[in-house]
TORTOR-425381 format. One record per residue (C-alpha): x, y, z; residue number from 1. Coordinates in pm, 1 decimal. Example, Ala and Ser with C-alpha at 12.3 -4.5 7.8 and 13.67 -1.06 7.14 Angstrom:
# TORTOR-425381
REC        X        Y        Z num
REC   1230.0   -450.0    780.0   1
REC   1367.0   -106.0    714.0   2
//
This chain:
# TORTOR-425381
REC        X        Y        Z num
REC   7166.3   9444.2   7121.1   1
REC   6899.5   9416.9   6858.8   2
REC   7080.7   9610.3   6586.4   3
REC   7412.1   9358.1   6693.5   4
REC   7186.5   9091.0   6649.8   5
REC   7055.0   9184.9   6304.8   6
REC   7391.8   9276.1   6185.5   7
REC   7543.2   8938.5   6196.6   8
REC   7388.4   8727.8   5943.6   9
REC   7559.7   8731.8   5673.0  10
REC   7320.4   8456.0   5488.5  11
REC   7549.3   8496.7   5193.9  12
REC   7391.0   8229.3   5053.4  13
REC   6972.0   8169.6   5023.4  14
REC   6842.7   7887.9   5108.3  15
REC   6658.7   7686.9   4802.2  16
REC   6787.4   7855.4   4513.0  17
REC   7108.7   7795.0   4273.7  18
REC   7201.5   8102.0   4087.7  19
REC   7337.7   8061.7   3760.3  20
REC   7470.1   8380.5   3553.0  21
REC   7136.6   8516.2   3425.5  22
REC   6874.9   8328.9   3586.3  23
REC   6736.1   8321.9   3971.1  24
REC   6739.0   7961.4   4026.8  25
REC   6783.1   7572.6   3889.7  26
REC   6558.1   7340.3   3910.0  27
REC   6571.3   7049.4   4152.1  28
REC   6487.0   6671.0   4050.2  29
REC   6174.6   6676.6   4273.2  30
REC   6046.3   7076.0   4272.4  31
REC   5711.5   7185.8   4311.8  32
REC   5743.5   7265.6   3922.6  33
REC   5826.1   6896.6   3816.2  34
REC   5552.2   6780.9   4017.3  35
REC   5307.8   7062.4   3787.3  36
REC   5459.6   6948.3   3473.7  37
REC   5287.7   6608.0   3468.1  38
REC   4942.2   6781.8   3549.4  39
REC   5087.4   7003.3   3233.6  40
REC   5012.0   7344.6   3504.9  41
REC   5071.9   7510.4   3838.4  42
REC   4800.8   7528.5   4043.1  43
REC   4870.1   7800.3   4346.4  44
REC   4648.9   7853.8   4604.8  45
REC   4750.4   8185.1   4792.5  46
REC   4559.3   8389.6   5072.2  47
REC   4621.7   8742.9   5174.6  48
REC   4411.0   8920.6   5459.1  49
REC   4537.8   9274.7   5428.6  50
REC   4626.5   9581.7   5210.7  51
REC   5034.6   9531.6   5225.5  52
REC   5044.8   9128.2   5188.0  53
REC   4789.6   9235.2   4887.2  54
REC   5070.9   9456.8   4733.8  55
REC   5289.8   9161.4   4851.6  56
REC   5129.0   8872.4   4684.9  57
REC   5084.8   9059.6   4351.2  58
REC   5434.0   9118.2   4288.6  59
REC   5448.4   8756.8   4397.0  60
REC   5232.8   8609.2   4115.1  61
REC   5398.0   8823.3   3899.7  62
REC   5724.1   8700.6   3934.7  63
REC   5590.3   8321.1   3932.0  64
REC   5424.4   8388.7   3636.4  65
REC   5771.6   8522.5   3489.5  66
REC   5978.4   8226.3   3575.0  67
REC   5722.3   7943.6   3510.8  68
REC   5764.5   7800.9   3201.4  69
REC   5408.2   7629.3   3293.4  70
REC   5122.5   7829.5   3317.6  71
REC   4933.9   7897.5   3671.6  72
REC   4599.7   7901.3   3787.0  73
REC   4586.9   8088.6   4094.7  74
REC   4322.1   8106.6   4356.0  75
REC   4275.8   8204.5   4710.3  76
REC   4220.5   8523.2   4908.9  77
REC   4361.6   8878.4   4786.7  78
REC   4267.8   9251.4   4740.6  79
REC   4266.0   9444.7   4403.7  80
REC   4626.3   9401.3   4344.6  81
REC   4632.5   9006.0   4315.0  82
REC   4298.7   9054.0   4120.2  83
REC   4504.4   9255.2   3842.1  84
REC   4734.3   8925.8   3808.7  85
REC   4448.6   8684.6   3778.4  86
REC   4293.5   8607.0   4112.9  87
REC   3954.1   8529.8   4203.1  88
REC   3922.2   8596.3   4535.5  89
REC   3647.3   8408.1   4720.5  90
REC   3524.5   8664.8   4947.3  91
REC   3641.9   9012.3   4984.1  92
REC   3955.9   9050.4   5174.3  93
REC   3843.0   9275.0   5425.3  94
REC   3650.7   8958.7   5596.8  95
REC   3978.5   8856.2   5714.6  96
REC   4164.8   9184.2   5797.0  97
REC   4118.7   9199.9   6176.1  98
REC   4409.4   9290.3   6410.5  99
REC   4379.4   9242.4   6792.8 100
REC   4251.3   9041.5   7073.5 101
REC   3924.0   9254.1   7135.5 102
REC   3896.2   9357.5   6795.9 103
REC   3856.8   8997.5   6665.5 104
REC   3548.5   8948.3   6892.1 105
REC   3259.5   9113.3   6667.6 106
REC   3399.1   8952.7   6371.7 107
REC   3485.6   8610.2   6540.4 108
REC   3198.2   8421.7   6368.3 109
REC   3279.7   8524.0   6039.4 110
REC   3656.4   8470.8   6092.8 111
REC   3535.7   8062.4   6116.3 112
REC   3316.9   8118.9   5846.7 113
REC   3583.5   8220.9   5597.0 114
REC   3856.7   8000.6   5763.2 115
REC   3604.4   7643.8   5657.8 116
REC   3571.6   7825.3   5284.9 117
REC   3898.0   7889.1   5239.7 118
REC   4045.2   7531.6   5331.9 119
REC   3698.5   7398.3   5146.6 120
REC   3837.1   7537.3   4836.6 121
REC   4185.5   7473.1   4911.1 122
REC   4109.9   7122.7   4880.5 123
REC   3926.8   7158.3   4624.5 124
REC   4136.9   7351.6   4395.8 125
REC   4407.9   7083.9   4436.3 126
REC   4709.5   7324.7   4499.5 127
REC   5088.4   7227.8   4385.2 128
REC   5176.6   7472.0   4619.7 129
REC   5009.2   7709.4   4939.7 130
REC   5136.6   7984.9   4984.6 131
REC   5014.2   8248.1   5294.3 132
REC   5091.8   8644.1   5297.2 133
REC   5123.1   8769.3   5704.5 134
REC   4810.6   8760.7   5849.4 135
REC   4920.7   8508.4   6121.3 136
REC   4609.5   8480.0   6252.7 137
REC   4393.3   8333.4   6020.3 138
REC   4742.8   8220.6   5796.9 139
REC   4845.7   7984.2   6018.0 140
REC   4505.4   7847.1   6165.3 141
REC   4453.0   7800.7   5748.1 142
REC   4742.5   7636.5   5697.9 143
REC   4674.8   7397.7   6011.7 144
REC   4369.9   7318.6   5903.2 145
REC   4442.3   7239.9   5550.1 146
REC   4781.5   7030.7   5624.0 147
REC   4519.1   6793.0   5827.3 148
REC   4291.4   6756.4   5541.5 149
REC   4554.4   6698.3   5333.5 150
REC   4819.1   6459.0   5475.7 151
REC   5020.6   6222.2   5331.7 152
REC   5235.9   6234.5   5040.4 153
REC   4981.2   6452.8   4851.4 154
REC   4993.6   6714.7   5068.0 155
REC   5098.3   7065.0   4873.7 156
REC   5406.4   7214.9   4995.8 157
REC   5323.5   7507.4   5244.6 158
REC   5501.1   7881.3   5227.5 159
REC   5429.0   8117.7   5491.4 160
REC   5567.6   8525.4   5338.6 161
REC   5661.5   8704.6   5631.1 162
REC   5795.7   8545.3   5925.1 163
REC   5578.3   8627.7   6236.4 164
REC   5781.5   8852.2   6448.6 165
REC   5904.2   8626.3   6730.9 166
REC   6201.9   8865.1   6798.2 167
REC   5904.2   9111.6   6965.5 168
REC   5728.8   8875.6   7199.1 169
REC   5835.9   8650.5   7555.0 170
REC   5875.1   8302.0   7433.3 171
REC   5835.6   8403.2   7044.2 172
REC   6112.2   8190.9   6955.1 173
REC   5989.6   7889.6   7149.1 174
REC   5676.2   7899.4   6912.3 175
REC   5844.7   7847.8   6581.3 176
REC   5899.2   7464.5   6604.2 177
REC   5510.5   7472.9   6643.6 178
REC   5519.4   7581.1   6321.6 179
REC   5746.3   7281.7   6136.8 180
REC   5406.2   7044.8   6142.3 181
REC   5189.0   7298.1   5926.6 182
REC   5413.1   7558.7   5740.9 183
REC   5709.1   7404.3   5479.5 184
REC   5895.5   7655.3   5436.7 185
REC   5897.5   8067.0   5575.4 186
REC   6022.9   8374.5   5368.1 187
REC   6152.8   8645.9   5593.1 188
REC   6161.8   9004.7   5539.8 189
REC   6398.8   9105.3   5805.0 190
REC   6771.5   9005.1   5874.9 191
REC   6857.8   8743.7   6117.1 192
REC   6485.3   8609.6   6122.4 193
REC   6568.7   8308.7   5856.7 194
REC   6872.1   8166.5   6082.3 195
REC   6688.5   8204.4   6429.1 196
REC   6428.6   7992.7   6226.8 197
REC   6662.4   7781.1   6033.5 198
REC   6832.4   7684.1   6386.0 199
REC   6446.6   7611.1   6513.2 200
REC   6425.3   7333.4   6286.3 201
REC   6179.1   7546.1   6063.6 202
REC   6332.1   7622.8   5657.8 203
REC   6370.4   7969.7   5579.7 204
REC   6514.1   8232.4   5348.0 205
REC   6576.4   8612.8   5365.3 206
REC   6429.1   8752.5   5067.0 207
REC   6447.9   9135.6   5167.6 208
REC   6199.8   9383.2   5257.9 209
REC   5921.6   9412.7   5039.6 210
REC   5951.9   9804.2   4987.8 211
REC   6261.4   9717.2   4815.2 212
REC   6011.9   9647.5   4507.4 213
REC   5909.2  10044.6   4491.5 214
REC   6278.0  10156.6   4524.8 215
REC   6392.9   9979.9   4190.2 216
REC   6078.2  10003.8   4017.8 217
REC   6010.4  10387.3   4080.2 218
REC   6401.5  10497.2   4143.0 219
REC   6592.3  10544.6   3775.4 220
REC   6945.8  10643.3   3997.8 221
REC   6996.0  10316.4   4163.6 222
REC   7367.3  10425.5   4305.5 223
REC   7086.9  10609.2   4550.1 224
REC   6901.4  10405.5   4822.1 225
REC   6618.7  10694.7   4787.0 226
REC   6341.8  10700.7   4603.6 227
REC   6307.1  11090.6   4494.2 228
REC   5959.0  11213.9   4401.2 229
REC   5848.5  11527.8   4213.0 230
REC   5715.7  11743.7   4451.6 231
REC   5647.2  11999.5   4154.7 232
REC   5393.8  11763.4   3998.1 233
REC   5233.6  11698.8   4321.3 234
REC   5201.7  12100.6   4366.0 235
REC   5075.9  12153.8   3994.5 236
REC   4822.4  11898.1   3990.7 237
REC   4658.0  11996.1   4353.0 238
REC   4736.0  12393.1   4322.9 239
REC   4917.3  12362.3   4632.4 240
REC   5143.8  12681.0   4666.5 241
REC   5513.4  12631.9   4730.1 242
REC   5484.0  12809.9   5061.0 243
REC   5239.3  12544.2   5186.5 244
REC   5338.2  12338.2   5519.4 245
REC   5259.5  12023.4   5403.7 246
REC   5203.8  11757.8   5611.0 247
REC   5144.5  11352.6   5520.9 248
REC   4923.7  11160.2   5701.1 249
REC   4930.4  10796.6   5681.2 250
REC   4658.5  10678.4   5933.9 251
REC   4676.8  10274.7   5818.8 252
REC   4551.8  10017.0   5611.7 253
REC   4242.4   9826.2   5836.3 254
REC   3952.5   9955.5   5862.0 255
REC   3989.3   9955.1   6258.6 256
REC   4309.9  10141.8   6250.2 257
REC   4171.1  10438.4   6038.2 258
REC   3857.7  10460.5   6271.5 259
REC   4054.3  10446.2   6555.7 260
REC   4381.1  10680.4   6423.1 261
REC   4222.1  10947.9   6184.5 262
REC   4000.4  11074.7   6412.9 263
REC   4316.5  11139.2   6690.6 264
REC   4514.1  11267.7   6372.7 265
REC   4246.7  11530.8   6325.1 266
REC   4227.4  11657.5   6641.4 267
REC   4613.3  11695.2   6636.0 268
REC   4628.5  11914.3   6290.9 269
REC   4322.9  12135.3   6459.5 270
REC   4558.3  12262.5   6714.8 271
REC   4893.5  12183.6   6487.5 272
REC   4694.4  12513.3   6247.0 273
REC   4706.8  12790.1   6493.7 274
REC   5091.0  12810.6   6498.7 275
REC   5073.8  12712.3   6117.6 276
REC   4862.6  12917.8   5873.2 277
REC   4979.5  12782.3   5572.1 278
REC   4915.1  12440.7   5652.1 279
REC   4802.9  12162.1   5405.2 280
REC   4708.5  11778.4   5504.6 281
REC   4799.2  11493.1   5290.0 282
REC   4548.0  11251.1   5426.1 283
REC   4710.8  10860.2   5201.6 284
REC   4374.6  10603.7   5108.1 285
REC   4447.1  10265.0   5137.8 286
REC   4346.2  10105.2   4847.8 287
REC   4006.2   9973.4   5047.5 288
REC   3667.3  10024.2   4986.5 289
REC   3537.9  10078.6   5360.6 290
REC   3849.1  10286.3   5417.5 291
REC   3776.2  10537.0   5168.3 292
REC   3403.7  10563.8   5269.4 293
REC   3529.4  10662.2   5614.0 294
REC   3769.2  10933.0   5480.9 295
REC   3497.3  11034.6   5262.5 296
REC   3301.5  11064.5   5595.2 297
REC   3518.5  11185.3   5814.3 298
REC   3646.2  11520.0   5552.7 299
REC   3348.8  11716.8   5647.8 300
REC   3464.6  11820.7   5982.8 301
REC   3835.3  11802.2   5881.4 302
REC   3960.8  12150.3   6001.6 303
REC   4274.9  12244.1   5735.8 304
REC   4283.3  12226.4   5372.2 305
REC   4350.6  11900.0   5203.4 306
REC   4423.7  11648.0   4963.5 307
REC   4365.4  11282.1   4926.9 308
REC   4611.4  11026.3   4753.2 309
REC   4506.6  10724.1   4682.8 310
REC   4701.3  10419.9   4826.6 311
REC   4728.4  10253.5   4451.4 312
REC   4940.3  10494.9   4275.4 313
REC   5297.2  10463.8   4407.5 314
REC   5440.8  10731.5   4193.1 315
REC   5172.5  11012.4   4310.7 316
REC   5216.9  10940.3   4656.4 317
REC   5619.8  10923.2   4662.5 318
REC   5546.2  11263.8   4454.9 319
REC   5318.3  11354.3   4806.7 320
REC   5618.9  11258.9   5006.0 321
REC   5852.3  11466.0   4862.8 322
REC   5661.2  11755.8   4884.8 323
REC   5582.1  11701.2   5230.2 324
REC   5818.4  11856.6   5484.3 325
REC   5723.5  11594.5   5775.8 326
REC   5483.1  11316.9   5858.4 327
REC   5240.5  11098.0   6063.2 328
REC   5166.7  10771.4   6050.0 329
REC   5025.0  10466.2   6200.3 330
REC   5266.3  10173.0   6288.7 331
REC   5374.0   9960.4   5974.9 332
REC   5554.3   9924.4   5657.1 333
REC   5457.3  10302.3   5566.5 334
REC   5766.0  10405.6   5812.3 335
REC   6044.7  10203.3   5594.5 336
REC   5859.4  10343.1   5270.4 337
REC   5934.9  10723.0   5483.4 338
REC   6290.8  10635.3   5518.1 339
REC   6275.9  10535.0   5112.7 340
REC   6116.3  10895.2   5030.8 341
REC   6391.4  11022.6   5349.8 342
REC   6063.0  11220.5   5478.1 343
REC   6103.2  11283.5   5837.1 344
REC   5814.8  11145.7   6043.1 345
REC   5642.3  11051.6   6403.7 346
REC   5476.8  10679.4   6439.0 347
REC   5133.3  10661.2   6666.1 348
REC   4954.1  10402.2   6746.9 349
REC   4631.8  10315.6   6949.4 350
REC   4422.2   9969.7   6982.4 351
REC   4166.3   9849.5   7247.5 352
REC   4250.1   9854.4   7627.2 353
REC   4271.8   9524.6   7676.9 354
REC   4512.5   9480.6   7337.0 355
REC   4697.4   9728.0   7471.8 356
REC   4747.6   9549.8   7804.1 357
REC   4873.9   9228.8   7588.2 358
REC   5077.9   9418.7   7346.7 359
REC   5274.5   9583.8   7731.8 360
REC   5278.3   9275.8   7873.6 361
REC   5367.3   9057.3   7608.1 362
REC   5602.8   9283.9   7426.2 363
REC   6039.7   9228.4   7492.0 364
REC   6176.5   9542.0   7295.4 365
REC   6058.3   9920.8   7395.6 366
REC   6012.0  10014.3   7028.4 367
REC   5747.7  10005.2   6745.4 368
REC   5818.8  10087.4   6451.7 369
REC   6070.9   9937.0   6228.8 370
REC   6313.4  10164.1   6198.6 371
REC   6377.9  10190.6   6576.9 372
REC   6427.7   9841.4   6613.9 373
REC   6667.8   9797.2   6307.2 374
REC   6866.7  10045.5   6495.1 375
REC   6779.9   9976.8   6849.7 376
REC   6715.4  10377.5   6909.8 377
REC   6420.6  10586.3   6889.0 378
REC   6563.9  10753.7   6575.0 379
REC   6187.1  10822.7   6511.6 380
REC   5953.1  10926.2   6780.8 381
REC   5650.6  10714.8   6866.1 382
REC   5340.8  10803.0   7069.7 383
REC   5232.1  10493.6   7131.8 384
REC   4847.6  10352.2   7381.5 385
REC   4736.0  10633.2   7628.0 386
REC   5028.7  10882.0   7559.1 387
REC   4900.3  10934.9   7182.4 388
REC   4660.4  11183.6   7202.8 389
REC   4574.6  11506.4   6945.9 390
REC   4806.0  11699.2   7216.4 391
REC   5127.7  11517.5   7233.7 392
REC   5076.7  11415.7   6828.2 393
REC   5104.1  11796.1   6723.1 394
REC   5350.3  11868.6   7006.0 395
REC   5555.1  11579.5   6804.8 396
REC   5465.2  11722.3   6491.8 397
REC   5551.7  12101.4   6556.3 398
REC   5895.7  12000.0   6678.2 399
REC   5978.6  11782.6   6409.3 400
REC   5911.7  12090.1   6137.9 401
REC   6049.7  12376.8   6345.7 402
REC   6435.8  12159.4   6387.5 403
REC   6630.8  12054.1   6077.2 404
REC   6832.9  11869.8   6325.1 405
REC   6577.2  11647.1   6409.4 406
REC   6448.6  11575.4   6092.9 407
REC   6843.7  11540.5   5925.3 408
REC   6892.5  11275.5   6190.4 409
REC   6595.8  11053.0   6055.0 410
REC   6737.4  11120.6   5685.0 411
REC   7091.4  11019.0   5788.3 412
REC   6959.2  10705.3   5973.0 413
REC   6774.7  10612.2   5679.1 414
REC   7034.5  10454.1   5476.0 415
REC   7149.6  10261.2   5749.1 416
REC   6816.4  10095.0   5786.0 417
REC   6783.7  10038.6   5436.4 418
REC   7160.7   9866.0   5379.0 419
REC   7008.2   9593.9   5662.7 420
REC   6694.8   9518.0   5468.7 421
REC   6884.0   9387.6   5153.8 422
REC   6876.0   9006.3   5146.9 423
REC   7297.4   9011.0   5117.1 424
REC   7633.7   9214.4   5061.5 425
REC   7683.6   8987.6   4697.9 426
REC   7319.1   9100.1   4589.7 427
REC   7316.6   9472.8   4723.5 428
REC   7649.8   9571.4   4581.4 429
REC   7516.0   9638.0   4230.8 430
REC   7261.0   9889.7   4342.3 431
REC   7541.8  10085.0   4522.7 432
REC   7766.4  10089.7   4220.2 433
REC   8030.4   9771.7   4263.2 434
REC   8140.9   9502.9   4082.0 435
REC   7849.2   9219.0   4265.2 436
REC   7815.3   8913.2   4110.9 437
REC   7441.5   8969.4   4041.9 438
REC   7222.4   9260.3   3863.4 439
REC   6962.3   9331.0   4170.0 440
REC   6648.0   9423.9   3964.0 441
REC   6643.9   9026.4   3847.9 442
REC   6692.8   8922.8   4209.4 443
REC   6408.2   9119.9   4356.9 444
REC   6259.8   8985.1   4704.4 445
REC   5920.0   8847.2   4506.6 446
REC   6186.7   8692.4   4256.5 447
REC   6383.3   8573.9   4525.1 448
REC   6039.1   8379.1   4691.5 449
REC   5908.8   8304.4   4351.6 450
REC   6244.7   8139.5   4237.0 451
REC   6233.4   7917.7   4594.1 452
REC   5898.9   7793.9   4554.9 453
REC   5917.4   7651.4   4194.9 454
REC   6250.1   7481.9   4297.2 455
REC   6089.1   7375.1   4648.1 456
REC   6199.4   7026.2   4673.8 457
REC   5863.6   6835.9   4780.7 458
//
């Protein structure tokens, strides 16, 4: 029903923008960029509270500051990628990066803390535009806050990347027209989200999924929807034998999840290297300071061989991928950027009891990972709360490398997936070799958002 669900919406065309043969968009009488061309810049305030809306907000400024013909002063909240294109971040982004109902507890004071700085200097700053990256937690409280400090005609226009996934909760839906008094305008990442929003009264566009961004930036083949690594390279530049069982590990971004997941993930590859001698562990860094203390920690009792990638080099860990022959992850984006590198893999994922207890009772569709519910199958298998422990992990694993069938039905799946994330037929046809009406690598998704905000009518 999901999968039915996803499929029909077309959205042939996206909302805000007016393509024109070699450019992403026009610009509208009253846009957020005529109202910064009589203060002679573009001021944008943007906030990010975790490692992927990092990598999501830098390719974000990027693209603004291609299509501007103003310049832009940003500020806000971001991680090491937004800091490469110009931001100043005002406290470290890990402050904010707290997932969970018991989780946010320790941390709750300094949540308010940073949520009064943030609008402070949102005010401050004097935006032309807000925009907020995920991070729905503190996002939207910001947003809140700072539309009630700033009403009236004044008032920047609000953009919320990544539409909170009401398609995964009882009553989800019901919440968006919350949303209309505090958030301007949503970009979503999945298909179907932007006219279940749209129809809420709440203005939306489908951009596409941001790992879209790594497939034409690393892939030179674009007839492929793959991204193909060198697994030679990888091998070379580690010494790791050809006859190695290599394994990825991808244990998450927060500093929570890697406490809580690595740990289970080592157990698992302790009894995983009885029935595999020649195994090798591909343990992937987030790009996150407290994260890779922990690793470093953590790598003294590891029991196998292995090698760390950092989380900030794309092409060496797509390089990882391919010469992996299966993986492990943590719930999250990592499982669509599997289906990019076609690497077979299992999804856990663990959280506090009580979260737990929310996440069962609150949830409306049996799967976690992205992949499953694109297809509305559990194409890839998930050990998910109590059931993911070290033994059923490596039972997961050991299957998964022993069948080619299982592992050729996540590569044939992958495609599939893929085709849905692309923001339309008359955009994706180029990559797969027809005769589209637009040249994709102009229209990625951060081009797409970039290209809506400066036309924005305010």
């Amino acid at each position: 029903m999901l999968l039915r669900s996803f499929q029909t919406s077309g959205n042939k065309a996206v909302a805000g923008l007016s393509w024109l043969p070699g450019r992403c968009f026009s610009i509208s009488s009253s846009s957020v960029l005529d109202a910064a061309a009589k203060d002679g810049k573009l001021n944008v305030f943007i906030v990010s509270g975790e490692v992927s809306g990092d990598a999501i907000g830098s390719r974000l400024m990027a693209s603004l500051k291609k299509l501007s013909p103003l310049p832009i002063r940003f500020s806000g909240v971001g991680g090491s990628m937004m800091c490469k294109e110009g931001l100043e971040p005002l406290f470290p982004m890990e402050d904010i990066s707290v997932m969970g109902l018991w989780e946010l507890l320790p941390h709750l004071n300094k949540f308010r803390v940073r949520l009064k700085e943030t609008v402070d200097a949102a005010v401050q700053f004097r935006p032309h535009c807000v925009v907020t990256v995920d991070s729905k937690g503190f996002s939207f409280r910001f947003l809140k806050q700072l539309r009630a400090r700033n009403a009236g005609e004044g008032s920047p226009v609000h953009f919320h990347y990544v539409a909170p996934s009401f398609w995964a909760w009882k009553g989800g839906e019901a919440r968006l027209k919350g949303l209309i008094e505090f958030v301007d305008h949503v970009f979503c990442i999945l298909p179907n989200e932007a006219a279940v929003c749209q129809h809420n009264g709440l203005p939306a566009t489908f951009v596409g999924h941001p790992v879209l961004e790594d497939l034409l930036e690393l892939n030179s083949v674009q007839s492929e929807w793959k991204i193909q690594g060198n697994p030679d390279h990888f091998r070379s530049r580690f010494g790791v034998s050809s006859g190695a069982d290599v394994i990825s590990l991808l244990p998450g971004s927060r500093l929570q999840e890697v406490t809580r997941m690595l740990p289970i993930f080592r157990v698992a590859v302790n009894k995983l290297k009885h029935s595999l001698p020649d195994l090798l562990t591909v343990i992937h860094v987030a790009p996150n300071q407290d994260v890779e203390d922990f690793v470093g920690r953590i790598l003294h009792e590891w029991p196998a061989p292995v090698v760390l990638v950092p989380g900030g080099d794309p092409i060496l860990k797509y390089d990882a991928f391919s010469a992996s022959k299966v993986a492990l992850c943590t719930s999250g984006t990592v499982a669509v950027e599997l289906q990019l590198a076609r690497l077979p893999c299992a999804v856990a994922y663990r959280a506090h009891i009580l979260t737990e207890w929310f996440i069962r009772y609150k949830a409306k569709i049996p799967y976690i990972s992205l992949p499953n519910i694109l297809m509305d199958a559990p194409v890839i298998p998930e050990s998910l709360f109590q059931s993911c422990t070290p033994t059923n992990l490596a039972g997961l694993l050991g299957e998964l490398m022993e069948s080619k069938e299982r592992r050729q039905e996540q590569i044939v799946v992958a495609e599939k997936v893929l085709r849905l994330l692309f923001p339309s037929e008359r955009v994706a046809k180029p990559l797969g070799g027809g005769d589209g009406e637009m040249n994709f690598p102009h229209c990625t998704p951060s081009l797409v958002a970039a290209s809506t905000i400066l036309s924005h009518g305010k």
